[in-house]
C-alpha positions as a Python dict, from the first residue, in 0.01 Angstrom:
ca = {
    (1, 'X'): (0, 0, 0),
    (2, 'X'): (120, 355, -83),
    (3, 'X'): (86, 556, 170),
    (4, 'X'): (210, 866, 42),
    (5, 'X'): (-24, 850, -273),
    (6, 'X'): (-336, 783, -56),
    (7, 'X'): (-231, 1082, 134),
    (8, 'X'): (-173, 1307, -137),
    (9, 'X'): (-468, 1183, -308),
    (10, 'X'): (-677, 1245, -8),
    (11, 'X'): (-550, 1588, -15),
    (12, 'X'): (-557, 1672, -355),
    (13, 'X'): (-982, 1564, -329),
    (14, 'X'): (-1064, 1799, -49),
    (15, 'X'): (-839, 2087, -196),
    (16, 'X'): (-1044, 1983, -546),
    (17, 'X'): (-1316, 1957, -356),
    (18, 'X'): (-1336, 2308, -157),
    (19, 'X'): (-1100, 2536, -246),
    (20, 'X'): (-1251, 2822, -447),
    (21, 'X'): (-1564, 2618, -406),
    (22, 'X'): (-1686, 2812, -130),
    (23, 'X'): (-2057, 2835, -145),
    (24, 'X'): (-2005, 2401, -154),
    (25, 'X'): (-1772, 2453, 182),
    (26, 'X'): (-2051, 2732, 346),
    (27, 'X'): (-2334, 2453, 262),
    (28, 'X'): (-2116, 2184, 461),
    (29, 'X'): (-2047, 2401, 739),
    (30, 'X'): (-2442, 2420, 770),
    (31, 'X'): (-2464, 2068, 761),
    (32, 'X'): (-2185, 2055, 1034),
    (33, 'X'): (-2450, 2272, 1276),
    (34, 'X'): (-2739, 2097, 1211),
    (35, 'X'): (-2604, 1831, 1410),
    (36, 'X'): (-2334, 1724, 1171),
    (37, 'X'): (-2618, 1481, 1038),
    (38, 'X'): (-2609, 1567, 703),
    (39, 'X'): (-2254, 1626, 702),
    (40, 'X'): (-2214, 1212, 814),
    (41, 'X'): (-2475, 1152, 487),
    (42, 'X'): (-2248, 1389, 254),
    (43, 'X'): (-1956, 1180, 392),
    (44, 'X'): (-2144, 854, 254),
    (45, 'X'): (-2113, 985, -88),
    (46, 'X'): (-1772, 1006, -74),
    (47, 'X'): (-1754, 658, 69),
    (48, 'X'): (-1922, 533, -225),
    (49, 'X'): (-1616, 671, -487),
    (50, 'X'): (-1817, 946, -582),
    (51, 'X'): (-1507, 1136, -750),
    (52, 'X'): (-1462, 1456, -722),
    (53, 'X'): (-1650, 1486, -464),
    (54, 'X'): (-2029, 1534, -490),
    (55, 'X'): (-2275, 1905, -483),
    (56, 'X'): (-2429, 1928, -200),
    (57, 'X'): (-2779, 1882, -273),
    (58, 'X'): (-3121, 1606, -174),
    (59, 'X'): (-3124, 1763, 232),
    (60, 'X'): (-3342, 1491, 280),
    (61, 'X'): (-3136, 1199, 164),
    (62, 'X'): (-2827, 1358, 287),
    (63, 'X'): (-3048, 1363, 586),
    (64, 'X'): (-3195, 1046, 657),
    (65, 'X'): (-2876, 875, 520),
    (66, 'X'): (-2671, 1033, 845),
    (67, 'X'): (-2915, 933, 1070),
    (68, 'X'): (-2861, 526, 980),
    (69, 'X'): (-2508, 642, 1020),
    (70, 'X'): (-2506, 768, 1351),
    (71, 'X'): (-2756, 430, 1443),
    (72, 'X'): (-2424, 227, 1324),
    (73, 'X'): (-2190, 418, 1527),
    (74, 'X'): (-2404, 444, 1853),
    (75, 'X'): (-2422, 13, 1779),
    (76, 'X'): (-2052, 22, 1747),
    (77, 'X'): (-2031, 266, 2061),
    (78, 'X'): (-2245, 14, 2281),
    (79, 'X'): (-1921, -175, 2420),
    (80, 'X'): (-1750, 101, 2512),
    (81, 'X'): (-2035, 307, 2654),
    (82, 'X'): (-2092, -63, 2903),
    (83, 'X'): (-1702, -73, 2995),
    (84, 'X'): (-1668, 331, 3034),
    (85, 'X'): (-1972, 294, 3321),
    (86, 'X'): (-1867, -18, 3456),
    (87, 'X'): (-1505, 135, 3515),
    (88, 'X'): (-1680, 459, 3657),
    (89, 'X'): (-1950, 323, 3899),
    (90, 'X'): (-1688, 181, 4197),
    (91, 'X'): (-1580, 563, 4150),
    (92, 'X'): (-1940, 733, 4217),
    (93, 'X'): (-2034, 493, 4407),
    (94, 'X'): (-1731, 561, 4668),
    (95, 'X'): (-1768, 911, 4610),
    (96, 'X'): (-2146, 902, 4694),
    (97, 'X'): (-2046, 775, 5007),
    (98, 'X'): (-1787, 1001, 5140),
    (99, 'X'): (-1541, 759, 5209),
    (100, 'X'): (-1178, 879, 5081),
    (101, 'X'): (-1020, 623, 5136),
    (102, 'X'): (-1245, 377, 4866),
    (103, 'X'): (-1257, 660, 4630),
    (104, 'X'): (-868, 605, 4638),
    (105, 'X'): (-877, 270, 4607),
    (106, 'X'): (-1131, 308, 4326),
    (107, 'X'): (-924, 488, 4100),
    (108, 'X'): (-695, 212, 4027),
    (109, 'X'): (-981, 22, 3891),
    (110, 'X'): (-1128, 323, 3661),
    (111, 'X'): (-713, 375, 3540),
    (112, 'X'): (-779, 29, 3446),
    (113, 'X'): (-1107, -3, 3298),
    (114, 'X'): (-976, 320, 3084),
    (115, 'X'): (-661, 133, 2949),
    (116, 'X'): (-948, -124, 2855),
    (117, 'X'): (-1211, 60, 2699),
    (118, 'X'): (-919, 228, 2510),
    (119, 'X'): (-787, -102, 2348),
    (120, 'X'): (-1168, -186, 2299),
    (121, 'X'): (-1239, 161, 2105),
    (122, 'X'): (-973, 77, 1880),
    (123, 'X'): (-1029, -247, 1817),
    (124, 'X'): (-1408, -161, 1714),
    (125, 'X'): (-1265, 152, 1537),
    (126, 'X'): (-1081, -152, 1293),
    (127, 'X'): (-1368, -277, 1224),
    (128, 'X'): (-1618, 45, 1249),
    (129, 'X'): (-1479, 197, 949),
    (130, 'X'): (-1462, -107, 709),
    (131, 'X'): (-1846, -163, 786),
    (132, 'X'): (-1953, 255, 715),
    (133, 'X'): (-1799, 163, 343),
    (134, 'X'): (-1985, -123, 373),
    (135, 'X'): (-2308, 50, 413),
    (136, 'X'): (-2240, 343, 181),
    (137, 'X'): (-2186, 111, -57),
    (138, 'X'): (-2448, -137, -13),
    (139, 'X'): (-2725, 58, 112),
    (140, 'X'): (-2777, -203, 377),
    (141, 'X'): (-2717, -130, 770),
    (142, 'X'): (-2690, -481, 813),
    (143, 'X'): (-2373, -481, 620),
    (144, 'X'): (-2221, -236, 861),
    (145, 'X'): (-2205, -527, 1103),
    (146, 'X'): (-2118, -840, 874),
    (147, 'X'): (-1840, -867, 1027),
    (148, 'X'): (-1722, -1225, 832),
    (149, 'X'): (-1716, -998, 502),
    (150, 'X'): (-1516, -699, 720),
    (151, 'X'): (-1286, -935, 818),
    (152, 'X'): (-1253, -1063, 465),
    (153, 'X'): (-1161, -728, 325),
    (154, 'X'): (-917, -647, 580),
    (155, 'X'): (-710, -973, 547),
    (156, 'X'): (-702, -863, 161),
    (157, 'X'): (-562, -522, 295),
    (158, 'X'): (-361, -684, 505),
    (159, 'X'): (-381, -580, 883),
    (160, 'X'): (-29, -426, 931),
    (161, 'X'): (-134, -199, 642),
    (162, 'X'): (-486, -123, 690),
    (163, 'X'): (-383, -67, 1140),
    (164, 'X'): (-71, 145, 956),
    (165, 'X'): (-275, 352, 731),
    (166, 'X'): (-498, 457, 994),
    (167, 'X'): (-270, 544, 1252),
    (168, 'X'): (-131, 801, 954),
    (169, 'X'): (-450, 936, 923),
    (170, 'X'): (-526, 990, 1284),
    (171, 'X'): (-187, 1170, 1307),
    (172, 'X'): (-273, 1385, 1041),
    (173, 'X'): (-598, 1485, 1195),
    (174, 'X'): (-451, 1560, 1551),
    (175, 'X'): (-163, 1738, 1420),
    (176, 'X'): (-392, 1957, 1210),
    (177, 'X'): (-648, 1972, 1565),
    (178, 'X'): (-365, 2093, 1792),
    (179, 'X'): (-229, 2342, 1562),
    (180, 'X'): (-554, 2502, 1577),
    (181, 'X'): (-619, 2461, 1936),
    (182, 'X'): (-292, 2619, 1994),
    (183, 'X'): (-403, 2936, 1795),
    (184, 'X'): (-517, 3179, 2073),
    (185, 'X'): (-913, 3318, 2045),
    (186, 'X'): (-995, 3228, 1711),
    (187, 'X'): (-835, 2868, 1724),
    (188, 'X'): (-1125, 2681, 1761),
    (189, 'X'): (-1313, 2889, 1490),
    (190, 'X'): (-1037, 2781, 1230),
    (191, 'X'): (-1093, 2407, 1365),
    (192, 'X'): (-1453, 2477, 1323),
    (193, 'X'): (-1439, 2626, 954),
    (194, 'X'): (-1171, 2350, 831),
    (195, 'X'): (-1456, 2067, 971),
    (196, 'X'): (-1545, 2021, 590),
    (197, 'X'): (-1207, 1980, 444),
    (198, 'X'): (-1151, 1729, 743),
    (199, 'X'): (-1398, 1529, 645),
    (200, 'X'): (-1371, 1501, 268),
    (201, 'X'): (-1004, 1417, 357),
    (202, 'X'): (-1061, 1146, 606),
    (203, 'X'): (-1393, 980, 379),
    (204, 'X'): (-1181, 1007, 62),
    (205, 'X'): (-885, 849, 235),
    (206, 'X'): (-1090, 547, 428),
    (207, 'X'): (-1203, 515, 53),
    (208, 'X'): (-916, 470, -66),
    (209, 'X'): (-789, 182, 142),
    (210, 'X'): (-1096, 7, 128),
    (211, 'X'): (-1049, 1, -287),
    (212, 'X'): (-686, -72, -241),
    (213, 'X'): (-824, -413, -297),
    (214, 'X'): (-1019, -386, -566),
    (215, 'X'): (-1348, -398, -294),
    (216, 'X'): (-1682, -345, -377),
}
């Protein structure tokens, strides 16, 4: 896998995609307010190899097709939403009772259950992302979770490459999120306004690696 070329690619869509384009970027930064619903359905485009990337337009589809994507991710979520409040109730429940001494004791096991639900988020996150395509491409929310045919595509990727290419792209995405939180006063706006090119970078590149395979 080429890493550099996905990259660049991935790049080259959302600077394609958005630069001098603005009205297209405005229209996504409304979709990012309304609850970033539409923005998840826009994203679905783009997971489906529309290239370059797609208008804007059909609210309602763009609509309705972010809602089944938040359902997948809330599914995918359940796990670590169970471990996260089984590694914080010895905490409240010490700290409801006054006692310093167990609320201590209890932090140990939340450090713990943390170091857990970490290695669980990521793990899910493996197979989270293959799934999305999965839907975007299918149609089918059941194929989000098929997890015989996710597993199937990443062997073809190869997991070394596919847990490789995604650690690139989460570096990318911090480094670009801490530059702009280290901006003083209008940092977060800049985070805020580059939301859109984020996204049409990150769908374009998960895109990318799923056809690295010649998947359909």
């Amino acid at each position: 896998m080429n890493f550099g070329n996905i990259v660049g690619e991935s790049f080259g869509y959302a600077k394609e995609g958005l630069i001098g384009k603005w009205m297209k970027w405005i229209l996504l930064l409304v979709a990012t307010i309304i609850l970033a619903l539409p923005l998840m359905g826009y994203s679905l485009k783009i997971l489906r190899g529309e290239k370059p990337s797609p208008e804007v337009a059909g609210w309602g589809t763009l609509f309705i097709d972010g809602i089944k994507y938040a359902i997948i991710c809330i599914i995918y979520a359940i796990p670590v939403i169970i471990i996260l409040a089984l590694a914080m109730a010895p905490m409240l429940t010490a700290a409801m009772s006054g006692n310093t001494n167990a609320v201590m004791a209890s932090m140990g096991a939340f450090l713990i259950g943390l170091v857990i639900l970490f290695i669980v988020a990521i793990i899910i996150s493996l197979f989270e992302f293959i799934g999305v395509v999965r839907f975007a491409r299918t149609g089918s929310m059941g194929e989000a979770f098929n997890f015989s045919a996710i597993l199937a595509t990443i062997g073809k990727i190869g997991w070394v490459s596919y847990i490789l290419a995604l650690i690139i792209m989460m570096i990318i995405i911090v480094v670009i999120e801490v530059i702009c939180n280290l901006i003083p006063v209008v940092g977060t706006l800049i985070l805020f306004i580059l939301i859109p090119f984020i996204v049409l970078f990150q769908a374009r590149y998960i895109c990318m690696i799923y056809d690295s395979v010649g998947t359909t």
